[in-house]
N, CA, C and O atoms as CSV, one atom per row, in Angstrom:
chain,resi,resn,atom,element,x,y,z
A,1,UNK,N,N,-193.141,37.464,-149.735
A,1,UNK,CA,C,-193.425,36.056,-149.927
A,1,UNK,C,C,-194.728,35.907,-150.703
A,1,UNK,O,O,-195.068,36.778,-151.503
A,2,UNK,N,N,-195.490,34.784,-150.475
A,2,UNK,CA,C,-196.930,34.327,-151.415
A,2,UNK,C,C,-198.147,34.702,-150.438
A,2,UNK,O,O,-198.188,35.354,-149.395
A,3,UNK,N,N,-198.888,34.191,-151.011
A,3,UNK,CA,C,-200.262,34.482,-149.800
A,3,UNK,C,C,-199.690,33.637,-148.489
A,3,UNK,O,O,-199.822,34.357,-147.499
A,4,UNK,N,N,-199.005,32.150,-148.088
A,4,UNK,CA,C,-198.795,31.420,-146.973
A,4,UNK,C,C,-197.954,31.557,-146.442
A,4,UNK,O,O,-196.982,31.066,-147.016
A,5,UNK,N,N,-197.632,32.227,-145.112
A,5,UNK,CA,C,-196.420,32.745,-144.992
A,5,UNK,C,C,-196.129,31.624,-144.357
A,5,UNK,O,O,-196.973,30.952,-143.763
A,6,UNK,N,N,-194.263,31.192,-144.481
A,6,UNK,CA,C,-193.777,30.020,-143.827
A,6,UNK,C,C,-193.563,30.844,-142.488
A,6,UNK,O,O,-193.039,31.942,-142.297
A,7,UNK,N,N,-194.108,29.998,-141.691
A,7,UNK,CA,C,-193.778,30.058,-139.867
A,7,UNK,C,C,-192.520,29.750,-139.551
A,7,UNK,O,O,-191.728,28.927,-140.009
A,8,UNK,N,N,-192.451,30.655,-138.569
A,8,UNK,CA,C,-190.329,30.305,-138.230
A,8,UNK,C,C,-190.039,29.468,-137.849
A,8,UNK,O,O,-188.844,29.465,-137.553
A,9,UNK,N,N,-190.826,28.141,-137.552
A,9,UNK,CA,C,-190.577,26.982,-137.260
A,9,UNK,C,C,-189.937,26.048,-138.336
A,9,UNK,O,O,-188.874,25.428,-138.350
A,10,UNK,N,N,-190.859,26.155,-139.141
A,10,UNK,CA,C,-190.762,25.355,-140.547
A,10,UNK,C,C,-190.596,23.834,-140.338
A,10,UNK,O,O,-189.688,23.116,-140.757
A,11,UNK,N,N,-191.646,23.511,-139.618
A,11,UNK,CA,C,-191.719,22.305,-139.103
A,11,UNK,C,C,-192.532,21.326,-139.898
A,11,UNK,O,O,-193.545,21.740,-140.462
A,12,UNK,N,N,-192.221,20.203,-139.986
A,12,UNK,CA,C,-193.179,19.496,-140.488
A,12,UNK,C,C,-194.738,19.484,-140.021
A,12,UNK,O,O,-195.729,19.339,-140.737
A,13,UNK,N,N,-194.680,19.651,-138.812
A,13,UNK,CA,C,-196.423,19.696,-138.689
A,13,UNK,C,C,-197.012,20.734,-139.076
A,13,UNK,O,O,-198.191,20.692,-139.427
A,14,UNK,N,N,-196.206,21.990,-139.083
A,14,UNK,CA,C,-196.862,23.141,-139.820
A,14,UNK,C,C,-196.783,23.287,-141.064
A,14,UNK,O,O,-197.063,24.388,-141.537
A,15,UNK,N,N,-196.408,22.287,-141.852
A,15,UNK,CA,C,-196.483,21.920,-143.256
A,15,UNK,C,C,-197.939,21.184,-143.284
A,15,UNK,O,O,-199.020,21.515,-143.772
A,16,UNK,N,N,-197.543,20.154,-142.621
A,16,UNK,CA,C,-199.057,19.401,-142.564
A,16,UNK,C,C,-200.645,20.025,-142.343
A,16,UNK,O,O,-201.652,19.938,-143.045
A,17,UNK,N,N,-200.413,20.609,-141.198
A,17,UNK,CA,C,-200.967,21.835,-140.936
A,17,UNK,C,C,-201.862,22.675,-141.601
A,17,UNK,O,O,-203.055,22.840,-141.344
A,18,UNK,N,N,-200.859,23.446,-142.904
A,18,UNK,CA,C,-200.818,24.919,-143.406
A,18,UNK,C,C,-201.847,23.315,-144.870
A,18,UNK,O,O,-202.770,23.576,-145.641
A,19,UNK,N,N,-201.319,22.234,-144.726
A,19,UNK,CA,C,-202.359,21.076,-146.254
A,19,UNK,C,C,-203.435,21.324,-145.581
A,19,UNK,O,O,-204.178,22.124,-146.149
A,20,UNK,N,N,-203.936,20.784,-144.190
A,20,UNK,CA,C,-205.380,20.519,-143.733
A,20,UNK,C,C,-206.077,21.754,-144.538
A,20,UNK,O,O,-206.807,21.711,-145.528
A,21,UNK,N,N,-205.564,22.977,-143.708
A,21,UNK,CA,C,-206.168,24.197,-144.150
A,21,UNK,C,C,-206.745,24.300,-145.253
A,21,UNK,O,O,-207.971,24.223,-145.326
A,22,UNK,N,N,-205.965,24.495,-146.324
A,22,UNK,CA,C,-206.143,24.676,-147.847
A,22,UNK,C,C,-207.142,23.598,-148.227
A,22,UNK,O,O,-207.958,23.875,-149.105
A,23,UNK,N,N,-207.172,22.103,-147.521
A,23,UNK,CA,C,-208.448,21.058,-147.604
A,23,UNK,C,C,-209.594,21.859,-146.860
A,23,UNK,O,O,-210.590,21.382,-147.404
A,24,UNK,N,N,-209.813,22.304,-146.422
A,24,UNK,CA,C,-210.792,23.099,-145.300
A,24,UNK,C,C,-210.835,23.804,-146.065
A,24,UNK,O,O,-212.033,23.711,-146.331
A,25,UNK,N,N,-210.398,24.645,-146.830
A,25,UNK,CA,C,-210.427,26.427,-146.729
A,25,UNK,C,C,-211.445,25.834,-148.518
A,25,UNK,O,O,-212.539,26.331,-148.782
A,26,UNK,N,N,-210.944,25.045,-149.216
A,26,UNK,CA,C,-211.737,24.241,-150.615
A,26,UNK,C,C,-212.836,23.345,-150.046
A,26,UNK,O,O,-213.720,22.908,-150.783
A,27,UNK,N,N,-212.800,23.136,-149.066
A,27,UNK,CA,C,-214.049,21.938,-148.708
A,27,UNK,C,C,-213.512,20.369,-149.555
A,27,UNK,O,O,-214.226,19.647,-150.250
A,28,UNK,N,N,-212.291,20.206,-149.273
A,28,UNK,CA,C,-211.783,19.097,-150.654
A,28,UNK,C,C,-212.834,17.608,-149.989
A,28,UNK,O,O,-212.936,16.690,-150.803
A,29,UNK,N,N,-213.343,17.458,-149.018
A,29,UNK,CA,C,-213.946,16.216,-148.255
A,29,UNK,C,C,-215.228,16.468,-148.932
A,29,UNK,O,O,-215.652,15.512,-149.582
A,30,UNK,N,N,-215.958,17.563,-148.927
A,30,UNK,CA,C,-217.429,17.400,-149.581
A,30,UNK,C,C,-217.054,17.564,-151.499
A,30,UNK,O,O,-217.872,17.512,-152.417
A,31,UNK,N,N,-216.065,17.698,-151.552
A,31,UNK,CA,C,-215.968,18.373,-153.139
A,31,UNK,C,C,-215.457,16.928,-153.951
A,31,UNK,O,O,-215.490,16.829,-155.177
A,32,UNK,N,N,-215.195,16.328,-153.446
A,32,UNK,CA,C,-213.861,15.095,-154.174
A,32,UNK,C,C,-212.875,15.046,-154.521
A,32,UNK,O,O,-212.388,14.315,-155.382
A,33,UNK,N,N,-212.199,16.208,-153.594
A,33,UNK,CA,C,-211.005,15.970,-153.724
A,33,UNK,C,C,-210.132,15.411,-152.955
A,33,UNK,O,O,-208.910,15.563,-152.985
A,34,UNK,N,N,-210.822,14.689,-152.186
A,34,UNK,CA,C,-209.904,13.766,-151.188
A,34,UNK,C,C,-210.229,12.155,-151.505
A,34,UNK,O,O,-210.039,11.179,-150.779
A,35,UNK,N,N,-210.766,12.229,-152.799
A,35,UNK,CA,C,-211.331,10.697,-153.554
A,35,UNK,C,C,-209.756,9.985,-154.027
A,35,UNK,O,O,-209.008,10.597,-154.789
A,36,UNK,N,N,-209.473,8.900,-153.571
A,36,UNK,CA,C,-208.247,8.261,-153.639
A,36,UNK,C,C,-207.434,8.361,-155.314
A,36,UNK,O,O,-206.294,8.697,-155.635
A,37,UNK,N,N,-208.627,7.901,-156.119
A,37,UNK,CA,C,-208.367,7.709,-157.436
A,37,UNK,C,C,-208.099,9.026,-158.621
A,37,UNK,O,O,-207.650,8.938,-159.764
A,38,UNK,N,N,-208.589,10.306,-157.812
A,38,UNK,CA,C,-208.630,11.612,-158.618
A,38,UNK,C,C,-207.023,11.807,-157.601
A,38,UNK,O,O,-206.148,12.351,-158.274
A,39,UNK,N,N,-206.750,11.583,-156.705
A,39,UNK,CA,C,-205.448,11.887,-156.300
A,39,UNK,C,C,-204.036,11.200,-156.987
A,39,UNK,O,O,-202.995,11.609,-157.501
A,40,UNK,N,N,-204.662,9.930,-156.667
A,40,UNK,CA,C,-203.607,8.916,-157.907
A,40,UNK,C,C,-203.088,9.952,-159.551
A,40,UNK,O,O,-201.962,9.995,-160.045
A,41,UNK,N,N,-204.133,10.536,-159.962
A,41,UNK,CA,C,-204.391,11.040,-160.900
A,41,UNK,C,C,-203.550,12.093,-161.156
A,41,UNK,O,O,-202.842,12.288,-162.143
A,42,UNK,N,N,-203.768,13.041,-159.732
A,42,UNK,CA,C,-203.070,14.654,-159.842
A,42,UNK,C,C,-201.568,13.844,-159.575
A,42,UNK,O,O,-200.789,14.022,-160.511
A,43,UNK,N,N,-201.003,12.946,-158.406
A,43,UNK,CA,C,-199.820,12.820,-158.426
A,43,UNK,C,C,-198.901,12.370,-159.248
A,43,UNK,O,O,-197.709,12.663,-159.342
A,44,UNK,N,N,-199.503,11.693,-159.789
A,44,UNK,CA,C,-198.995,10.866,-161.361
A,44,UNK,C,C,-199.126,12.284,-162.531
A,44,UNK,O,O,-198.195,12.278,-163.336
A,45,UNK,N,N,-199.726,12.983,-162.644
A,45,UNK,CA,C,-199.644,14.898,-163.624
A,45,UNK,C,C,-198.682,15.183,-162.659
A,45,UNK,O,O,-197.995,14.205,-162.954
A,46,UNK,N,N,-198.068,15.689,-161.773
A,46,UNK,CA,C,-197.237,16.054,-160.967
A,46,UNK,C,C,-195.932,15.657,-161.433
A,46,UNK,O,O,-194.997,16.200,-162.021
A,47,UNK,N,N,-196.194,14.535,-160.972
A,47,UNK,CA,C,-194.500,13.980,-161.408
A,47,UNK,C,C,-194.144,14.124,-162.640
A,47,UNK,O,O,-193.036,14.568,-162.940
A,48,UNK,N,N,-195.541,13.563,-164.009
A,48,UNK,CA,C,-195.127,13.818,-165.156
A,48,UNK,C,C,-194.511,15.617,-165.341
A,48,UNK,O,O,-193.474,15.860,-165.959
A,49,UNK,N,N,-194.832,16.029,-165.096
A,49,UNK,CA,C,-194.366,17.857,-165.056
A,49,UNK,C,C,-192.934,17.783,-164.097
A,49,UNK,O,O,-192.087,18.580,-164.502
A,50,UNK,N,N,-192.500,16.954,-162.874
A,50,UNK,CA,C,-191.257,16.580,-162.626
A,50,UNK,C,C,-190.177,16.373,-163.942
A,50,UNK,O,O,-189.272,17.067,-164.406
A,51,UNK,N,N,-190.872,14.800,-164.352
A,51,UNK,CA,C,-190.044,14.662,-165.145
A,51,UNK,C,C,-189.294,15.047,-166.446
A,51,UNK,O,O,-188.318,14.518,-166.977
A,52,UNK,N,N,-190.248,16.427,-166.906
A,52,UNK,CA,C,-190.545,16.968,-168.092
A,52,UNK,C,C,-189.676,17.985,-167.407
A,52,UNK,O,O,-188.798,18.113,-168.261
A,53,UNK,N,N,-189.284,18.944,-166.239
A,53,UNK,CA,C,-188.601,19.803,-166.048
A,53,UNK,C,C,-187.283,19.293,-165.972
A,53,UNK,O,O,-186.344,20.079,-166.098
A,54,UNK,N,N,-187.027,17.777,-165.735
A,54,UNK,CA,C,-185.479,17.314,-165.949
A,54,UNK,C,C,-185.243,17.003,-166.828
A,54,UNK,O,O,-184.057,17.176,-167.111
A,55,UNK,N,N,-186.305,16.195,-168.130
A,55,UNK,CA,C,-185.453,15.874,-169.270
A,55,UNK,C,C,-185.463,17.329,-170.186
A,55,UNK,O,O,-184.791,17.374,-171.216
A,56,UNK,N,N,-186.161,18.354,-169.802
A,56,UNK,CA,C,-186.376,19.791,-170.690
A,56,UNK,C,C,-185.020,20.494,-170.137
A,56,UNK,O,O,-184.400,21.365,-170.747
A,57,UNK,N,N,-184.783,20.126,-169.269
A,57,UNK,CA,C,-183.256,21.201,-168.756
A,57,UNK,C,C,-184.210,22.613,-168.263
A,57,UNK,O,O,-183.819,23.756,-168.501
A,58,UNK,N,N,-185.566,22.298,-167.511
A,58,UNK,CA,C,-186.025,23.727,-166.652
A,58,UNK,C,C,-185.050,24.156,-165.382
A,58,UNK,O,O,-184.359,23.350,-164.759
A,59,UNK,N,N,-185.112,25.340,-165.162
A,59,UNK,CA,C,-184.719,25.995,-164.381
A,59,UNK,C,C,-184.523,25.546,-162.779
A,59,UNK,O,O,-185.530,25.315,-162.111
A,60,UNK,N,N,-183.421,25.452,-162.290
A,60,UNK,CA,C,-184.415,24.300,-160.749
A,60,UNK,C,C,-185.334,25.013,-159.982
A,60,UNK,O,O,-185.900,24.328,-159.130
A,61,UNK,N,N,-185.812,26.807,-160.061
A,61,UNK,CA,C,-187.026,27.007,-159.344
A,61,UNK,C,C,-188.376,26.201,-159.977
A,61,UNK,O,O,-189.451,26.058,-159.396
A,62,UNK,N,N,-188.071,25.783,-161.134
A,62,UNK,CA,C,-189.351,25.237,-161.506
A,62,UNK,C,C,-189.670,23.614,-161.120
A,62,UNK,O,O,-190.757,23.040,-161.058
A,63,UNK,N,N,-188.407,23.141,-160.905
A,63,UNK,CA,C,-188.165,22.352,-160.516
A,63,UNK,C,C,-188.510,22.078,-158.868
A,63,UNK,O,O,-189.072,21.005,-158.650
A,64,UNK,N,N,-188.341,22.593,-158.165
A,64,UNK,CA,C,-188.874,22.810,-156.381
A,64,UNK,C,C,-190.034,22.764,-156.709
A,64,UNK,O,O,-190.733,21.788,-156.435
A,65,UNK,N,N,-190.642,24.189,-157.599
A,65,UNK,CA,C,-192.164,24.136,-157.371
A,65,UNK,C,C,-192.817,22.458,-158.219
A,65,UNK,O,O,-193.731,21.777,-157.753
A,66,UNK,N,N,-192.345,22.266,-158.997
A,66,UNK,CA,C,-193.141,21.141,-159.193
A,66,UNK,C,C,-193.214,19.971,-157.990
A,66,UNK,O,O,-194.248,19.368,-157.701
A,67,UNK,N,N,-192.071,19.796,-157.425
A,67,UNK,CA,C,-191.698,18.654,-156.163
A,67,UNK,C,C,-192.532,18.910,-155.301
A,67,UNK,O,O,-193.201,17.985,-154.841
A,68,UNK,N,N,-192.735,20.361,-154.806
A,68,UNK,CA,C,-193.129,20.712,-153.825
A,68,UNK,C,C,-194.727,20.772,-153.790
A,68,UNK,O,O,-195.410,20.602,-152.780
A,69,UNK,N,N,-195.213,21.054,-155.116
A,69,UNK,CA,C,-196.715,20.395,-155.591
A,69,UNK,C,C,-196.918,18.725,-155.527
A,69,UNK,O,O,-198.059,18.266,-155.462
A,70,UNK,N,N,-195.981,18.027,-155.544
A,70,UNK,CA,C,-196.012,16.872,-155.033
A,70,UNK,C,C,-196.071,16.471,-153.382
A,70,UNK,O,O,-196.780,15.623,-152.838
A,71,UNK,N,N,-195.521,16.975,-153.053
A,71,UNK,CA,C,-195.289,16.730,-151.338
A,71,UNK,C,C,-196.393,17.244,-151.011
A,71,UNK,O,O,-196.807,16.619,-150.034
A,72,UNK,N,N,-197.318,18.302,-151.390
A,72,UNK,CA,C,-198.516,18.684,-151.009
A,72,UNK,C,C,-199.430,17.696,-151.685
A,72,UNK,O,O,-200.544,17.590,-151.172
A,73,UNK,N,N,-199.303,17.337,-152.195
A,73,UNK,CA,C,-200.314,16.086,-152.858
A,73,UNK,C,C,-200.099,15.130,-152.014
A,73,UNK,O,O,-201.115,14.708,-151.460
A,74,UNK,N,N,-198.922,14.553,-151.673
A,74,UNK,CA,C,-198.960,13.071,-151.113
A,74,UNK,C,C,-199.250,13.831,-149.332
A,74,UNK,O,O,-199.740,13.044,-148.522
A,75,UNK,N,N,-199.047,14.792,-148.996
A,75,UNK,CA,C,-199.450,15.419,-147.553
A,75,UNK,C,C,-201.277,15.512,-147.468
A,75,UNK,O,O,-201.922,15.092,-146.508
A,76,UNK,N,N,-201.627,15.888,-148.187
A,76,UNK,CA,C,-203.192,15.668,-148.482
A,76,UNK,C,C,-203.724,14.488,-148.588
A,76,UNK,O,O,-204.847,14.237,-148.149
A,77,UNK,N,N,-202.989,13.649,-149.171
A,77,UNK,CA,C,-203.507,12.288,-149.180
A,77,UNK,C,C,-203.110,11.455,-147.894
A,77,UNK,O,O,-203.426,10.266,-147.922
A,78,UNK,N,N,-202.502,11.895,-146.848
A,78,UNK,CA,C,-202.588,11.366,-145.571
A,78,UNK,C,C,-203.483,11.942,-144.934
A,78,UNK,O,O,-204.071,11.363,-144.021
A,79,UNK,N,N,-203.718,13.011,-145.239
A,79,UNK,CA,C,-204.885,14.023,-144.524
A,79,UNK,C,C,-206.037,13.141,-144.819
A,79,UNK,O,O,-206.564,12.446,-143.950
A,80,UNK,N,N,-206.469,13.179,-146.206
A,80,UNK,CA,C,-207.879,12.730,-146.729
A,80,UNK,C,C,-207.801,11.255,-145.771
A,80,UNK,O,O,-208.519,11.303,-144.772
A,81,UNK,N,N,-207.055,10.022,-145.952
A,81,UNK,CA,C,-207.005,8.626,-145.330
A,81,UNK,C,C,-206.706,8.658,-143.668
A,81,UNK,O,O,-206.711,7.687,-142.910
A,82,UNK,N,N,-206.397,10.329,-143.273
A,82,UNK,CA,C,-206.720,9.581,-141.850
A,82,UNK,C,C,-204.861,8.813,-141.196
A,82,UNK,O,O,-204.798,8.087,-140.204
A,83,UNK,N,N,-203.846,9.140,-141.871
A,83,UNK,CA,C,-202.909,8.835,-140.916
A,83,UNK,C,C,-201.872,9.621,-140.777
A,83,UNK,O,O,-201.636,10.413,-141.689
A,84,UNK,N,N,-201.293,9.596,-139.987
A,84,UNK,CA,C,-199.711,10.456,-139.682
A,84,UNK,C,C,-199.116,10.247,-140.810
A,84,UNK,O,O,-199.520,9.161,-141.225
A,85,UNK,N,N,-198.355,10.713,-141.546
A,85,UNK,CA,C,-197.476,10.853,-142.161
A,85,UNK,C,C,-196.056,10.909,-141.775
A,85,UNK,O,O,-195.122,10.360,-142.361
A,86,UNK,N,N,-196.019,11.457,-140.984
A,86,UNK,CA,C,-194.400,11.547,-140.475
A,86,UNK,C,C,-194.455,10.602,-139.594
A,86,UNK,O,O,-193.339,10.599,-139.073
A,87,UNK,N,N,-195.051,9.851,-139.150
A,87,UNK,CA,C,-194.944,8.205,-138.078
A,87,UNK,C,C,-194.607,7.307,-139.342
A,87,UNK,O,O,-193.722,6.455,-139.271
A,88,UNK,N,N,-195.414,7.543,-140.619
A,88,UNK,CA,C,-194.999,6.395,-141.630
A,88,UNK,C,C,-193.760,6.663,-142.400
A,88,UNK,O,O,-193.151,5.713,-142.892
A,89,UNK,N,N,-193.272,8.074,-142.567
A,89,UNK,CA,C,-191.965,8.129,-142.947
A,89,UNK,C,C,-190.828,7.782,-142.114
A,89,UNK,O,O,-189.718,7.450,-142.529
A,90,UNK,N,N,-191.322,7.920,-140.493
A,90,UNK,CA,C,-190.021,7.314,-140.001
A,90,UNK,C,C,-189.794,5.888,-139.524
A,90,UNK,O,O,-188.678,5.577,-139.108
A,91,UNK,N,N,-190.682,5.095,-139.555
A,91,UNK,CA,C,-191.349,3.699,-139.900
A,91,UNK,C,C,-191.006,3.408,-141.161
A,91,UNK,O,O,-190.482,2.295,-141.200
A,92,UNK,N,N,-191.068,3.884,-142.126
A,92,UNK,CA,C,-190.405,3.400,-143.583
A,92,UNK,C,C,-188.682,3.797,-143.289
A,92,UNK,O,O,-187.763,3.002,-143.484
A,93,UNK,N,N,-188.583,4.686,-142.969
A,93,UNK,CA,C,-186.703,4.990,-142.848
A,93,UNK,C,C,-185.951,4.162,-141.937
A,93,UNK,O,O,-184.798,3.854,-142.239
A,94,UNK,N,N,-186.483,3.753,-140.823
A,94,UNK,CA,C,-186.027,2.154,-140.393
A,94,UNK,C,C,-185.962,1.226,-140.919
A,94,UNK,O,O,-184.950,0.555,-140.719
A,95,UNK,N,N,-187.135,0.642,-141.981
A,95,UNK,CA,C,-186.935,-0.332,-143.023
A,95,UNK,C,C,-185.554,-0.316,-143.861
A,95,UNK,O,O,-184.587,-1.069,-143.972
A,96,UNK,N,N,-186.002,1.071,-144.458
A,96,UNK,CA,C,-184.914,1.170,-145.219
A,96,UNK,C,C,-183.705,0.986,-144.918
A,96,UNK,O,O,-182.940,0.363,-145.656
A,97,UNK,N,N,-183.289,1.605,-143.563
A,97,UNK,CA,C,-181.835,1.945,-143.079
A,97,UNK,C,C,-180.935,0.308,-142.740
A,97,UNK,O,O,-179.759,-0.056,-142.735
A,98,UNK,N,N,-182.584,-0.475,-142.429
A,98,UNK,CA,C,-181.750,-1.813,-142.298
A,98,UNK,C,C,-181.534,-2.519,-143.617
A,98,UNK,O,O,-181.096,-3.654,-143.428
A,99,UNK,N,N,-181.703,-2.207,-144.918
A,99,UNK,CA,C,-181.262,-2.704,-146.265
A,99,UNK,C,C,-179.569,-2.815,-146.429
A,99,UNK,O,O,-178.571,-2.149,-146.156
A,100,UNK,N,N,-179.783,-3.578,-146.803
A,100,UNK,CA,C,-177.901,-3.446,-148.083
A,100,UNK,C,C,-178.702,-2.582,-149.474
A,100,UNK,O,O,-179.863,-2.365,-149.822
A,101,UNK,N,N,-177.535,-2.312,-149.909
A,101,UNK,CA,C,-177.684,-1.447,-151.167
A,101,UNK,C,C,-177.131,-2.980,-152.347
A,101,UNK,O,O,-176.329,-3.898,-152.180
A,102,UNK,N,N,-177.835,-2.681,-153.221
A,102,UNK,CA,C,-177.472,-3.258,-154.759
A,102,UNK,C,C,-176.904,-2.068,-155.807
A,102,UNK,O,O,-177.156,-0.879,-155.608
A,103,UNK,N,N,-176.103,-2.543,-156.950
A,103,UNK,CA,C,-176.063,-2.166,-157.952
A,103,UNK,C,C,-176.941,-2.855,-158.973
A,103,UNK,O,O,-176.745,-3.915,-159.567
A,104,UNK,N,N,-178.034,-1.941,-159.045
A,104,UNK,CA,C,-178.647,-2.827,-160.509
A,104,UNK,C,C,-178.262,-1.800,-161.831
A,104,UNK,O,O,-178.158,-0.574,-161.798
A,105,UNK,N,N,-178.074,-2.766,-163.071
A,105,UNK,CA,C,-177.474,-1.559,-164.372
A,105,UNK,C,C,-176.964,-0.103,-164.113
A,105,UNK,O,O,-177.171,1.044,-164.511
A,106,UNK,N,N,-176.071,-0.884,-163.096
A,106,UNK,CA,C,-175.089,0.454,-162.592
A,106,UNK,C,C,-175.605,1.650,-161.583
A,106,UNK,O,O,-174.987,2.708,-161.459
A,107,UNK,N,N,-176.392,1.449,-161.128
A,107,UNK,CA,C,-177.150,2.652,-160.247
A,107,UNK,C,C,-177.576,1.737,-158.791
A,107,UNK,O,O,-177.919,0.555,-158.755
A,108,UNK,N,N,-177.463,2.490,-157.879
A,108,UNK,CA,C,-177.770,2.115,-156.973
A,108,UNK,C,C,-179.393,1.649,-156.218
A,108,UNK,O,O,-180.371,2.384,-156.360
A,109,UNK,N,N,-179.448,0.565,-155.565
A,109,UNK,CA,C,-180.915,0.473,-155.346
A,109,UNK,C,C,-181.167,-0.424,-153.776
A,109,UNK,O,O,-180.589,-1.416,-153.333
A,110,UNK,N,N,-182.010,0.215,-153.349
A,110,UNK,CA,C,-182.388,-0.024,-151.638
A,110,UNK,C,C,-183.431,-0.537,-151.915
A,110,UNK,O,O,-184.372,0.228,-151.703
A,111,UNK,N,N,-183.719,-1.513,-152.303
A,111,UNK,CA,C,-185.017,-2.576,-152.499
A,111,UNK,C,C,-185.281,-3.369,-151.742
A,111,UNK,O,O,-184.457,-3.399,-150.829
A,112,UNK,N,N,-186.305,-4.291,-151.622
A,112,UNK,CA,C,-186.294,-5.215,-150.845
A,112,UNK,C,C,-186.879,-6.538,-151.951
A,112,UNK,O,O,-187.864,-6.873,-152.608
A,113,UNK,N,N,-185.492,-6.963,-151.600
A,113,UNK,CA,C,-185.070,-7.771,-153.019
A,113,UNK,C,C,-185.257,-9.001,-152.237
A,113,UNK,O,O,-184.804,-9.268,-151.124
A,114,UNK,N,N,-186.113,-9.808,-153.130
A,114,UNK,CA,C,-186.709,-11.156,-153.002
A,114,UNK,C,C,-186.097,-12.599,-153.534
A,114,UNK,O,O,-186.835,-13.112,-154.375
A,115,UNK,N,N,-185.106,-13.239,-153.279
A,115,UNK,CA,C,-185.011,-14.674,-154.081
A,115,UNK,C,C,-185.863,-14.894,-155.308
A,115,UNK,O,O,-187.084,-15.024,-155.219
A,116,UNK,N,N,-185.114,-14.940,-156.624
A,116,UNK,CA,C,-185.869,-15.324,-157.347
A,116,UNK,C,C,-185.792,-17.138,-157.243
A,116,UNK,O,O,-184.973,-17.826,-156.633
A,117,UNK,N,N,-186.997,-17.570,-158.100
A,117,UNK,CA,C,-187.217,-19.115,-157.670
A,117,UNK,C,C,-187.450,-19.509,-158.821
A,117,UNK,O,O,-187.896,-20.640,-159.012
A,118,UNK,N,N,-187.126,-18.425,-160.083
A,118,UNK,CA,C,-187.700,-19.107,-161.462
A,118,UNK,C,C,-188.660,-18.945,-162.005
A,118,UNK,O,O,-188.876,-19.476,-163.094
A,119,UNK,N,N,-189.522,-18.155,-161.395
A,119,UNK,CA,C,-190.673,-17.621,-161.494
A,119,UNK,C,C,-190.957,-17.236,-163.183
A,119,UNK,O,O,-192.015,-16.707,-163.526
């Protein structure tokens, strides 16, 4: 495997976990890397490198690793602010689950779609 070995659990908190560390193990709280706006920054480069491995036709290992550099980004950024993460994902998946689905320009969408008034 890499230097982090996955635990046989493979649990979400030992995901969460194995982020604190790597914030600890860099000092990311005294360094700035737990500054809201340099994170905005890396996750938005992240995704752009997402989206560049789907419209390039990359490989899907390159594809995981880029996602998965994302999920460690947005896992750090609950770390740095101080909240659960997995209380707000399953707090958002109730929202969601009580939606209807739309078709907008043919694709499906779980929004929370507002009356327009003419605006």
């Amino acid at each position: 495997m890499n230097d982090v070995e996955s635990p046989d659990s493979n649990s979400f908190a030992d995901m969460v976990q194995a982020v604190r560390a790597f914030h600890s193990k860099h000092r990311f709280r005294e360094r700035g890397g737990e500054e809201m706006t340099y994170r905005i920054a890396l996750m938005s480069e992240e995704l752009g490198e997402i989206s560049s491995c789907v419209t390039k036709g990359r490989p899907l290992e390159k594809l995981s690793e880029e996602v998965a550099d994302l999920l460690i980004l947005v896992m750090g950024t609950a770390i740095a602010r101080d909240f659960d993460l997995e209380q707000a994902f399953w707090a958002k998946m109730g929202k969601l689950e009580r939606r209807e689905g739309r078709i907008i320009n043919g694709r499906i969408r779980v929004s929370e779609f507002r009356a327009s008034d003419g605006d």
